[in-house]
C-alpha positions as CSV (number, residue, x, y, z in Angstrom):
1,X,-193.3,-29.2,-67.5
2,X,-191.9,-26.1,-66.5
3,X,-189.4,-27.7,-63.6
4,X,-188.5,-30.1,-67.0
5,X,-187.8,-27.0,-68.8
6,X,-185.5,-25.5,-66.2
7,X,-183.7,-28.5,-65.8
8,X,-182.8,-28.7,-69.5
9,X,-181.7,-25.1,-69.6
10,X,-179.7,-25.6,-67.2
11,X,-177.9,-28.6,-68.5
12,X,-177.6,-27.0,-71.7
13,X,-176.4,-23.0,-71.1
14,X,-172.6,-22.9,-71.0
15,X,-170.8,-22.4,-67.6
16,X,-168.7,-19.8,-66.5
17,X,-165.9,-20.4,-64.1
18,X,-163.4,-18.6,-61.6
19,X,-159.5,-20.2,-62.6
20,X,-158.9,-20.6,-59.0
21,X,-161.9,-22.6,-58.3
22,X,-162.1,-24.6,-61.1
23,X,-158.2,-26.1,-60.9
24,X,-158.5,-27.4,-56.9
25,X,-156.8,-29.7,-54.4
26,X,-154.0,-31.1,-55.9
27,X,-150.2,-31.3,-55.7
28,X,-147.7,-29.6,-53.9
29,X,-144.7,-28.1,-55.8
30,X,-142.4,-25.6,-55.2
31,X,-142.5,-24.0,-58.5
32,X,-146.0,-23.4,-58.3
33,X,-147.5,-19.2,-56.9
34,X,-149.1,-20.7,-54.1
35,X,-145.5,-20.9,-52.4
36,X,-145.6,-17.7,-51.3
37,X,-143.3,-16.1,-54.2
38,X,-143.9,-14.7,-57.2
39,X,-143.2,-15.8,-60.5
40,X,-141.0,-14.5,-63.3
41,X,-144.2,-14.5,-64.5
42,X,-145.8,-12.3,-62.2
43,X,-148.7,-13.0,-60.2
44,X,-152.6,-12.5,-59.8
45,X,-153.8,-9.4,-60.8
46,X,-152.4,-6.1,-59.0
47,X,-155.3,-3.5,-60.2
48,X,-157.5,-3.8,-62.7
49,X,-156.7,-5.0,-66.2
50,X,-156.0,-2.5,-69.0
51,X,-157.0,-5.1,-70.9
52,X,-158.7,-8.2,-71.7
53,X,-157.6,-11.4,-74.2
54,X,-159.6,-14.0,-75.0
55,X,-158.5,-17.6,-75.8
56,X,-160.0,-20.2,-77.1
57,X,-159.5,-24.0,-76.9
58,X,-160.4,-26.5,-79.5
59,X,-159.9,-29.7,-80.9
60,X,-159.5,-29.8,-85.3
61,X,-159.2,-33.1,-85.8
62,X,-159.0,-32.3,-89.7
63,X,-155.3,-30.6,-89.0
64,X,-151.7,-31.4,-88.0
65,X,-152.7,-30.4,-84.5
66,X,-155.8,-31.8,-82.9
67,X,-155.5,-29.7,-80.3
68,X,-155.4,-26.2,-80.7
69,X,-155.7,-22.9,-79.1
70,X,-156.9,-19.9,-81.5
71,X,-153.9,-17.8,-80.4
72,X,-150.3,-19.1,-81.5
73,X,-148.4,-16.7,-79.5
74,X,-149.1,-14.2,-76.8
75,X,-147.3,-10.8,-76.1
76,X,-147.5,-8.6,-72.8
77,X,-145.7,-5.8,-71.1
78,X,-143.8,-6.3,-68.4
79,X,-146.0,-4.8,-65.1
80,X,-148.9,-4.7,-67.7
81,X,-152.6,-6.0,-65.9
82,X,-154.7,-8.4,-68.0
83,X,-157.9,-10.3,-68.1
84,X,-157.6,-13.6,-69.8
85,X,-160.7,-14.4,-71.2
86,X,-160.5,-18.4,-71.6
87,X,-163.1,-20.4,-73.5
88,X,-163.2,-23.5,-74.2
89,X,-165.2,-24.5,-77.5
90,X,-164.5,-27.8,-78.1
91,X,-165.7,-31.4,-77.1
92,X,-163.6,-32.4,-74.8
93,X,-161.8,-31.2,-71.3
94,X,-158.6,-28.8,-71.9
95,X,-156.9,-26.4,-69.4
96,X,-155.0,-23.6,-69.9
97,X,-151.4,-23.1,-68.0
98,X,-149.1,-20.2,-68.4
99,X,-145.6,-20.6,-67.0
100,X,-141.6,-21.3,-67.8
101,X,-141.1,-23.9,-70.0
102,X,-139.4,-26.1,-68.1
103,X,-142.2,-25.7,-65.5
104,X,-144.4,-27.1,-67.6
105,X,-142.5,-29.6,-68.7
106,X,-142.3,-30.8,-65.0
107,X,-146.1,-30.8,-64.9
108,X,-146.8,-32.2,-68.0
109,X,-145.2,-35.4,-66.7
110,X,-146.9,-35.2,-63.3
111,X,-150.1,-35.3,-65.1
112,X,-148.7,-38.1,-67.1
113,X,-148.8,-40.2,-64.1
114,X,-151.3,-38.8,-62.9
115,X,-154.1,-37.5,-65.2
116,X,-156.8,-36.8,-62.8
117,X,-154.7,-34.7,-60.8
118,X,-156.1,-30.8,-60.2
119,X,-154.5,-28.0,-59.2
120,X,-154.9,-24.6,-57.0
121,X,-153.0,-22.4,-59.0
122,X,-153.9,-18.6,-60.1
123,X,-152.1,-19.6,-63.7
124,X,-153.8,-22.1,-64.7
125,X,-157.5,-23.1,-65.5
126,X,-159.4,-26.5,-66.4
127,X,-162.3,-26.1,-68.4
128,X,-165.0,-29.0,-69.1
129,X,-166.7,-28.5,-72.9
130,X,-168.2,-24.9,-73.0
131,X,-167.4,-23.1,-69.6
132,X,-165.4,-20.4,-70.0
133,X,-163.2,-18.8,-67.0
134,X,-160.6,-15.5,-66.4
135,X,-157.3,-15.1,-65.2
136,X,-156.5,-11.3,-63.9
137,X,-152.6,-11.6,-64.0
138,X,-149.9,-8.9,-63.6
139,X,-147.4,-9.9,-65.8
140,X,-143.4,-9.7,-64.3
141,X,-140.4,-9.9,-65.4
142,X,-139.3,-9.7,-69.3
143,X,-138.7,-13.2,-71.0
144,X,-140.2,-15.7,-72.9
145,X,-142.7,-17.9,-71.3
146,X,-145.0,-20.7,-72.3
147,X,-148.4,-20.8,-72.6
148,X,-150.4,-24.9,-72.6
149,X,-152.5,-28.1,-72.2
150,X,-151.0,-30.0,-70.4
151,X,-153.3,-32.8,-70.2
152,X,-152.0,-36.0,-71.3
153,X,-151.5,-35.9,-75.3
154,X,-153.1,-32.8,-75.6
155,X,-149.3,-30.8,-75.4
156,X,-147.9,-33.2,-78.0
157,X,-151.2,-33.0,-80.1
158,X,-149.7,-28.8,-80.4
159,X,-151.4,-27.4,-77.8
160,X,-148.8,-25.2,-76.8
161,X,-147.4,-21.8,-77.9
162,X,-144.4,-18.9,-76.6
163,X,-145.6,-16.5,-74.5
164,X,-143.5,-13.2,-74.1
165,X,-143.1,-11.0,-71.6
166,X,-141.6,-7.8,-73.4
């Protein structure tokens, strides 16, 4: 009874994630951090966060965008170190990717072709239903950025939103 008991606790208790680990083995790019350069965007965290943000992923299949994150827009200093706090709440498997726009846009039709692809990078984080995960991230250079899904339909279902780098 007891090793019953376990078992179901464990299936059932939500699961907490590292982003690197969770987004592994998969293409090779040259936009990606993992070239040994930095982003515009910056790069893993550089001393602790001064900060943390949570975000959450969802699904609202009762709105004009099924997919949804509960932030529409994110805002950091440039140099500024932050934990992202990323949960995701719904039903079904989402990830979160920060990077240029037209990055994205490159990746979103890599996955495209190929949906079960995972990734390596310190940006980005897949998330089955109920794990949760953090990115520590210094944030670079000032511009406007992009933050995403991009698993197939989930980008065009509006899970997207600008991210600035002030």
């Amino acid at each position: 009874m007891k090793k019953a008991l376990l078992t179901l606790a464990t299936l059932l208790a939500p699961t907490f994630v590292s982003a690197a680990g969770q987004h592994a083995g998969g293409h090779d790019d040259d936009h990606g951090p993992m070239k040994g350069h930095a982003m515009a965007l910056g790069s893993t965290a550089e001393g602790e966060p001064t900060r943390t943000v949570e975000i959450v992923m969802n699904e609202d299949y009762d709105a004009d965008s099924v997919y949804v994150f509960d932030k529409k827009e994110l805002d950091f200093a440039a140099g500024e170190t932050v934990r992202l706090h990323i949960i995701n709440a719904g039903e079904e498997v989402h990830e979160f990717v920060m990077d240029t726009a037209a990055a994205n846009a490159e990746h979103k039709e890599l996955m495209a072709k190929f949906p079960e692809m995972e990734h390596d990078d310190p940006n980005s984080v897949r998330l089955e239903p109920g794990q949760e995960a953090e990115i520590l991230w210094t944030f670079g250079e000032p511009g406007t950025f992009e933050f995403a899904c991009l698993l197939p339909g989930h980008y065009e279902a509006g899970m997207h939103g600008p991210l600035t780098v002030n």
